[in-house]
N, CA, C and O atoms as a GROMACS GRO file, in nm:
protein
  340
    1UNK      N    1 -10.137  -1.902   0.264
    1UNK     CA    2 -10.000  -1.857   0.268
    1UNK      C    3  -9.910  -1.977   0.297
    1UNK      O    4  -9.971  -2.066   0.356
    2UNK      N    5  -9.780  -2.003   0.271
    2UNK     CA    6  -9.759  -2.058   0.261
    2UNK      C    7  -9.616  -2.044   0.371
    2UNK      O    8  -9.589  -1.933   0.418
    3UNK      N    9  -9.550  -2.141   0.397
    3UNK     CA   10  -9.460  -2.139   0.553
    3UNK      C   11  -9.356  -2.173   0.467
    3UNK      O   12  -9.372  -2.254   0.376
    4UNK      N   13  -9.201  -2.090   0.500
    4UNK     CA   14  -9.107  -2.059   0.478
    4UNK      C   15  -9.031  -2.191   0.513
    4UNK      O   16  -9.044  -2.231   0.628
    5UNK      N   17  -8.922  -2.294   0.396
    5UNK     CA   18  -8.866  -2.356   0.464
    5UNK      C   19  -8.731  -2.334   0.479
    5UNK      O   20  -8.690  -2.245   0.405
    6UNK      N   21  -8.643  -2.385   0.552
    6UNK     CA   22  -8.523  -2.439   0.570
    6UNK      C   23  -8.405  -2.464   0.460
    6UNK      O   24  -8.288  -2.430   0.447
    7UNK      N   25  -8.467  -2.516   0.413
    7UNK     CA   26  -8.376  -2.577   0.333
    7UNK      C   27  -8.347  -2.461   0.174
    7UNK      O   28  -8.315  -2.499   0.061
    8UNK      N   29  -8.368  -2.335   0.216
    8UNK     CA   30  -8.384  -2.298   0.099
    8UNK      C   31  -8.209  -2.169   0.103
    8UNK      O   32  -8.174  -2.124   0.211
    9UNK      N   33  -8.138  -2.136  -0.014
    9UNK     CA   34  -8.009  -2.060   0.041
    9UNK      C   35  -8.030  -1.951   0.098
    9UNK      O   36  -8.133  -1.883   0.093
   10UNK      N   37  -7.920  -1.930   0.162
   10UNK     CA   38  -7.875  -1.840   0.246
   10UNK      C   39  -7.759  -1.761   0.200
   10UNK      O   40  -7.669  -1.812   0.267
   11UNK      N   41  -7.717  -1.692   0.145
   11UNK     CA   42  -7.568  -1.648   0.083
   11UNK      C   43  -7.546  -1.564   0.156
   11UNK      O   44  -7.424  -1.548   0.169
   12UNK      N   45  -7.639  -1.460   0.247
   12UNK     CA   46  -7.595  -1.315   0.296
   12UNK      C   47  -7.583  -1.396   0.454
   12UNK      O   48  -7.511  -1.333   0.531
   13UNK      N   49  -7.627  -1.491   0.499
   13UNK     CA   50  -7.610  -1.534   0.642
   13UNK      C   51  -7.485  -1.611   0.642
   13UNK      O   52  -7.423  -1.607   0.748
   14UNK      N   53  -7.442  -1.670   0.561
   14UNK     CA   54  -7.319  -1.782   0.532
   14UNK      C   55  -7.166  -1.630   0.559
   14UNK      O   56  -7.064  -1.626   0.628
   15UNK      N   57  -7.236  -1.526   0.456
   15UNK     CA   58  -7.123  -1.443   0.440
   15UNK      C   59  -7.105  -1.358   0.591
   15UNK      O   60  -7.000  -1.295   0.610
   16UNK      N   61  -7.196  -1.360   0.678
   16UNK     CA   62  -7.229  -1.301   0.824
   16UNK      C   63  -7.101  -1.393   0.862
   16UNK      O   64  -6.986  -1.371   0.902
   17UNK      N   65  -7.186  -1.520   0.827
   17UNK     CA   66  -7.071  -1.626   0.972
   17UNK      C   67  -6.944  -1.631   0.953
   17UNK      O   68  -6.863  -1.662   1.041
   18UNK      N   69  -6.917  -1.600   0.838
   18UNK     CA   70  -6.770  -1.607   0.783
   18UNK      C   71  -6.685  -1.456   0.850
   18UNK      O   72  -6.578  -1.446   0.909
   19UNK      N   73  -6.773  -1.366   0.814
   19UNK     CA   74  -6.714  -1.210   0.902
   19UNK      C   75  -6.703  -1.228   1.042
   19UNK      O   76  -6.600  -1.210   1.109
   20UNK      N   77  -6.835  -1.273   1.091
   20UNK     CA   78  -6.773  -1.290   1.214
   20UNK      C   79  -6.740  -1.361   1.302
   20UNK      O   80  -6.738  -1.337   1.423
   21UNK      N   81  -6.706  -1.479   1.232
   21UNK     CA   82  -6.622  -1.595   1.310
   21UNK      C   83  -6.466  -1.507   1.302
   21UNK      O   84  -6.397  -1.486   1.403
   22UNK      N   85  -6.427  -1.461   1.160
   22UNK     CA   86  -6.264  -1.410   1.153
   22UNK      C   87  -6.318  -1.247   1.249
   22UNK      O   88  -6.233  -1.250   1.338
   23UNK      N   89  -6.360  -1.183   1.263
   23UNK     CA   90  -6.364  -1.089   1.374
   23UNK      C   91  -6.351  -1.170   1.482
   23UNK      O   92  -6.238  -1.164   1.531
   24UNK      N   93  -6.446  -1.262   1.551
   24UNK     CA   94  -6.419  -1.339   1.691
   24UNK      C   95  -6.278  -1.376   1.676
   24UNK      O   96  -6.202  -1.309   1.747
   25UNK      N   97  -6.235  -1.445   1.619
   25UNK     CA   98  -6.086  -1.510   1.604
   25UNK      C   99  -5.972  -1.393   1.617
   25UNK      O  100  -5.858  -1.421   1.654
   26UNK      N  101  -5.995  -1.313   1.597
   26UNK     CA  102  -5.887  -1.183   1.605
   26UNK      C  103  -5.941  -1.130   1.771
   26UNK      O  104  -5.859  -1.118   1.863
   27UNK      N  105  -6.061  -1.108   1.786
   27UNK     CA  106  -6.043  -1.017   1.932
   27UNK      C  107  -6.033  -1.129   2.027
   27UNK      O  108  -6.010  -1.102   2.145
   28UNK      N  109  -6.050  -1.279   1.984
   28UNK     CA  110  -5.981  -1.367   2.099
   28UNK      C  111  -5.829  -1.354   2.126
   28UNK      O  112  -5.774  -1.363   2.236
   29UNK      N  113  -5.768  -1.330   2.000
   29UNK     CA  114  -5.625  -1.367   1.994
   29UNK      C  115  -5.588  -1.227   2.053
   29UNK      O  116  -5.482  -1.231   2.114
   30UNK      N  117  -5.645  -1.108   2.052
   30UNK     CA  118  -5.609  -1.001   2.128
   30UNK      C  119  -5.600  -1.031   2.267
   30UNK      O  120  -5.498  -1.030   2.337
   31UNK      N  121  -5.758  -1.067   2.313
   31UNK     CA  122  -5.753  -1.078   2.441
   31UNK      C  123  -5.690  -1.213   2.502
   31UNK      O  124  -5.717  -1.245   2.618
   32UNK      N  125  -5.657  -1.244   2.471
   32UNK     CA  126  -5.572  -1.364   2.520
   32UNK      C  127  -5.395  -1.341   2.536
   32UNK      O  128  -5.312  -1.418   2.586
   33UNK      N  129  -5.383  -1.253   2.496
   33UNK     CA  130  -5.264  -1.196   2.507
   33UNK      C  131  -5.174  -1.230   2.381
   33UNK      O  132  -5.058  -1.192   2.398
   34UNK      N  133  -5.196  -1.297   2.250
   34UNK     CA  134  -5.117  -1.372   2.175
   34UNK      C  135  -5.092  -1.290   2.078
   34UNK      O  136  -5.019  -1.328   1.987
   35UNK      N  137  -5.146  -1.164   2.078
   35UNK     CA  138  -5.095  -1.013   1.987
   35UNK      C  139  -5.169  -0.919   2.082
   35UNK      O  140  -5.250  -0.938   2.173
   36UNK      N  141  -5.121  -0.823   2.035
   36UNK     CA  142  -5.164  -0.718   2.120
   36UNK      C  143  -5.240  -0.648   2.073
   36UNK      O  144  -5.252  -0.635   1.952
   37UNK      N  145  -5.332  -0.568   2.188
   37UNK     CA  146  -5.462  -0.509   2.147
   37UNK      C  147  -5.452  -0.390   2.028
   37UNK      O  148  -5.535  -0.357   1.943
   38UNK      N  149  -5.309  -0.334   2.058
   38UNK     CA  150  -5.339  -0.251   1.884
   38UNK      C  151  -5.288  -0.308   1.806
   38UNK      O  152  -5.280  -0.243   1.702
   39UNK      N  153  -5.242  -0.413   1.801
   39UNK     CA  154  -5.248  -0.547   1.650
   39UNK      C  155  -5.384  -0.592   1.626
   39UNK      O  156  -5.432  -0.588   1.512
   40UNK      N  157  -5.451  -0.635   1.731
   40UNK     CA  158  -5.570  -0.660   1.684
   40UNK      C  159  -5.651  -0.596   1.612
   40UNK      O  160  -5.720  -0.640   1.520
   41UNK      N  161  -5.642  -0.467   1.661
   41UNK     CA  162  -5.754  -0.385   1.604
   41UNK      C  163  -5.716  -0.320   1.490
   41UNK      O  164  -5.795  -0.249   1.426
   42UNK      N  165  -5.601  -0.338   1.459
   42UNK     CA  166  -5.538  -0.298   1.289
   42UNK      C  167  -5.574  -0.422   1.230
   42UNK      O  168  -5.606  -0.416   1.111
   43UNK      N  169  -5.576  -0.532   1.286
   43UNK     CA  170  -5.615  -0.654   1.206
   43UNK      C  171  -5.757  -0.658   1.182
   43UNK      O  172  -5.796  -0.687   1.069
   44UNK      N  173  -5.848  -0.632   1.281
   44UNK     CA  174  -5.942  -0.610   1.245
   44UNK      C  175  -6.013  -0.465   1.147
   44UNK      O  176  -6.120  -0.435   1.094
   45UNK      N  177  -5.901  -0.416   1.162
   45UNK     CA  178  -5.925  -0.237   1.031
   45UNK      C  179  -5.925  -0.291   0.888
   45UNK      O  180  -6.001  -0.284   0.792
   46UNK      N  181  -5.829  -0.337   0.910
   46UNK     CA  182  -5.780  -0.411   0.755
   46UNK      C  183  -5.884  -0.565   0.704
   46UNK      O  184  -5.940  -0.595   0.599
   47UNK      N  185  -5.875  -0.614   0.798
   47UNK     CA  186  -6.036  -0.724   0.737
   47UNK      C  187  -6.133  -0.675   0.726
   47UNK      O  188  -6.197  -0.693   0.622
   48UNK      N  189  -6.178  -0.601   0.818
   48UNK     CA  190  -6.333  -0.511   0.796
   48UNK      C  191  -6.293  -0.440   0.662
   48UNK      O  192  -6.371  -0.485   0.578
   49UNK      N  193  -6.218  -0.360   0.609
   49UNK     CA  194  -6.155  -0.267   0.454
   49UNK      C  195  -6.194  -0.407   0.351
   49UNK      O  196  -6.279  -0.418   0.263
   50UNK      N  197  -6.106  -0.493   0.396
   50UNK     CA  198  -6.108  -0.626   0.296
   50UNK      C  199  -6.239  -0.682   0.290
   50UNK      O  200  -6.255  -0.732   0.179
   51UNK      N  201  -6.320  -0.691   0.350
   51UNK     CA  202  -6.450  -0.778   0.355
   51UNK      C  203  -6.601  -0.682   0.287
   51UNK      O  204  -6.704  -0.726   0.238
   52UNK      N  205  -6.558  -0.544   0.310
   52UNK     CA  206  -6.641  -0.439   0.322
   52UNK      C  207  -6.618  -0.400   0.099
   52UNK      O  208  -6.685  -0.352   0.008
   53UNK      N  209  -6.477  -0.462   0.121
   53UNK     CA  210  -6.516  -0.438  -0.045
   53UNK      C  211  -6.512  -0.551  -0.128
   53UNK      O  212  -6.518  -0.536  -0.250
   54UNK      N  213  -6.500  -0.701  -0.059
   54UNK     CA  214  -6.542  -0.832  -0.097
   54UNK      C  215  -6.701  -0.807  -0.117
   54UNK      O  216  -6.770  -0.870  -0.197
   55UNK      N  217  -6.760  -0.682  -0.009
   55UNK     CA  218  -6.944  -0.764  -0.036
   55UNK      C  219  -6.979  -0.666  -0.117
   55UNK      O  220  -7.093  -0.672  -0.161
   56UNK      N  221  -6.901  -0.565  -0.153
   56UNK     CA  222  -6.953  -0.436  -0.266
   56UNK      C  223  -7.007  -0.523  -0.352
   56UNK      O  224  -7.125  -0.538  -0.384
   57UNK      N  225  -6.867  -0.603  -0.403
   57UNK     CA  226  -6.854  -0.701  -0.559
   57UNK      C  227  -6.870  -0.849  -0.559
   57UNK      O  228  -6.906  -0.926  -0.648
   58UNK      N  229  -6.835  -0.867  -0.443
   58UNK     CA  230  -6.828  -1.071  -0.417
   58UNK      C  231  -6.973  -1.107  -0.402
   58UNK      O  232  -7.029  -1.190  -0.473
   59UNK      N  233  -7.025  -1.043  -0.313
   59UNK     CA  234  -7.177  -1.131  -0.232
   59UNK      C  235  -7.266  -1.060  -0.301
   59UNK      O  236  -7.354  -1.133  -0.346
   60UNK      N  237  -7.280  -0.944  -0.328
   60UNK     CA  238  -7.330  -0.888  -0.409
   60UNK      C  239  -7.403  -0.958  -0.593
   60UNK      O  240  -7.515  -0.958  -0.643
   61UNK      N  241  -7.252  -1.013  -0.644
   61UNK     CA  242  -7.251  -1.123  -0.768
   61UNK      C  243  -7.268  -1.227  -0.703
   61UNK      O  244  -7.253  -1.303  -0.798
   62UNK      N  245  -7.292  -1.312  -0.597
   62UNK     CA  246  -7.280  -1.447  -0.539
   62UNK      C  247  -7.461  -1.398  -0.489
   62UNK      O  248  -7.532  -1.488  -0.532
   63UNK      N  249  -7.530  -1.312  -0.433
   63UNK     CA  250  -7.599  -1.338  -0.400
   63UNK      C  251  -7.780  -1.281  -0.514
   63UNK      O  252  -7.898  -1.313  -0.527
   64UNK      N  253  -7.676  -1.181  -0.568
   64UNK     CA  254  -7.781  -1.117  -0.678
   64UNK      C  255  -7.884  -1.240  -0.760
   64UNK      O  256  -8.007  -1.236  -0.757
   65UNK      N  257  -7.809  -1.334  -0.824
   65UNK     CA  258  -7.912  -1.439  -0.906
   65UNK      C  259  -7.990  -1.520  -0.801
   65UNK      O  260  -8.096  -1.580  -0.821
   66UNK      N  261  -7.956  -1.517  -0.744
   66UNK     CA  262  -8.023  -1.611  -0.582
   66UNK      C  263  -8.192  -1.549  -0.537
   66UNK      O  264  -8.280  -1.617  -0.483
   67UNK      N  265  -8.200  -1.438  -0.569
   67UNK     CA  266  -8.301  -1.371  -0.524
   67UNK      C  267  -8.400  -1.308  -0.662
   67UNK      O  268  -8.356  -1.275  -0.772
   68UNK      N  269  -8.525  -1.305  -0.622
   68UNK     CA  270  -8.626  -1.258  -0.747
   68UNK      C  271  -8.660  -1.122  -0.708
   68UNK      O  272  -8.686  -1.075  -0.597
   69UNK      N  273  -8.656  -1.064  -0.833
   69UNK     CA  274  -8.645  -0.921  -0.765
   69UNK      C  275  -8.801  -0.908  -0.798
   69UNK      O  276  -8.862  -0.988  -0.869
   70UNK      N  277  -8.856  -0.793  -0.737
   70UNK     CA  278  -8.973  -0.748  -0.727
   70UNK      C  279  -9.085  -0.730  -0.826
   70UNK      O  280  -9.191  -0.784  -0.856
   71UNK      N  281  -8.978  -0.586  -0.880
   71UNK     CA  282  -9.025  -0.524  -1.000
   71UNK      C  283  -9.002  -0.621  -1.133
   71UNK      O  284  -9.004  -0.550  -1.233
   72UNK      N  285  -8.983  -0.751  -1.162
   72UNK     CA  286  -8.959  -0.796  -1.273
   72UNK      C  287  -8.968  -0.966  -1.243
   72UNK      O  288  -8.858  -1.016  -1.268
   73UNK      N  289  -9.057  -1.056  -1.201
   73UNK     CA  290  -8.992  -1.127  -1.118
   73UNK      C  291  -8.994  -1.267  -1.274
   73UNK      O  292  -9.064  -1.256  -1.374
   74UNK      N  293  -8.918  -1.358  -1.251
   74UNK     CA  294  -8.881  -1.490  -1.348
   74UNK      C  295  -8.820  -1.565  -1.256
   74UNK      O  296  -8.762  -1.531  -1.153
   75UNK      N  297  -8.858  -1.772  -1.350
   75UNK     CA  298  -8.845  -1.852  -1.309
   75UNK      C  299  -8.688  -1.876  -1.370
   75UNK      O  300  -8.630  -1.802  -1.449
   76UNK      N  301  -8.627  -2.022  -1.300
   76UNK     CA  302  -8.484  -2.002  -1.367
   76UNK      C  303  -8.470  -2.034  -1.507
   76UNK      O  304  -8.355  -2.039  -1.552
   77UNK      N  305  -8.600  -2.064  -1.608
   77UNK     CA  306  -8.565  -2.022  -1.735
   77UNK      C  307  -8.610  -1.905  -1.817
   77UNK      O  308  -8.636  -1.916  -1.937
   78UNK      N  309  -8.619  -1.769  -1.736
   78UNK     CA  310  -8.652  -1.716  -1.785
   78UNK      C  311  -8.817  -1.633  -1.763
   78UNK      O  312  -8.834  -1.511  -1.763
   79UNK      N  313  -8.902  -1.717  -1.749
   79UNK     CA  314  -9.010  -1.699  -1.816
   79UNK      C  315  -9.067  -1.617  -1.689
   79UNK      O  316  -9.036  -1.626  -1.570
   80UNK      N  317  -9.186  -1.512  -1.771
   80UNK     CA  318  -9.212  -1.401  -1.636
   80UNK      C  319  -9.310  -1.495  -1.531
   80UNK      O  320  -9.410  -1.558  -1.564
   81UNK      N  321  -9.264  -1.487  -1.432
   81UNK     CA  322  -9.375  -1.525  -1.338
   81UNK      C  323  -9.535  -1.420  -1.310
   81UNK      O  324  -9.532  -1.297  -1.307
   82UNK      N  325  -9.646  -1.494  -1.294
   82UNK     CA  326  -9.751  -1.396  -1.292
   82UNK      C  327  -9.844  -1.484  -1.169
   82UNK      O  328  -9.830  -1.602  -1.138
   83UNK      N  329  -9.932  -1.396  -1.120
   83UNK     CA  330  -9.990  -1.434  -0.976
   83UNK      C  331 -10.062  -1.570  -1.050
   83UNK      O  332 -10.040  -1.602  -1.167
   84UNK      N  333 -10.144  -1.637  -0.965
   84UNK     CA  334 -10.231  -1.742  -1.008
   84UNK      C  335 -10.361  -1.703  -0.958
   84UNK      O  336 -10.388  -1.669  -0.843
   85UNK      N  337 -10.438  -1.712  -1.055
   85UNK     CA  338 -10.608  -1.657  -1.024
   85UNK      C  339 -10.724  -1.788  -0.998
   85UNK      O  340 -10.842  -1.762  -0.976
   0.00000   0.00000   0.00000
């Protein structure tokens, strides 16, 4: 078997850090007093709405070719992949 590296993409963890760095950044600016807590949390209604239908269609097409699907699996030209005997 073979050990998983590092260096290989990430599209659905990149799109995590991005949600919730801008969630952290809004409930800091709440709690810090620099808007107020029901600004925040409309700000955060409306990014979560916005982000929630960015990953329907965005990460979804950004992350779909990235991954080999199961039932059908191919190399990036194409060709079917099959076990090695």
């Amino acid at each position: 078997m073979t050990r998983p590296t590092n260096d290989r993409p990430r599209p659905l963890r990149g799109a995590a850090r991005v949600f919730g760095g801008i969630t952290a950044l809004v409930a800091g600016l709440a709690n810090s007093g620099v808007i107020s807590p029901a600004q925040g949390g409309a700000i955060q209604g409306v990014i979560t709405a916005v982000l929630v239908l960015l990953g329907t269609f965005g990460i979804v097409a950004v992350a779909e070719p990235k991954v080999t699907p199961l039932s059908d699996p191919r190399d990036d030209q194409g060709r079917s992949l099959t076990p090695s005997k």
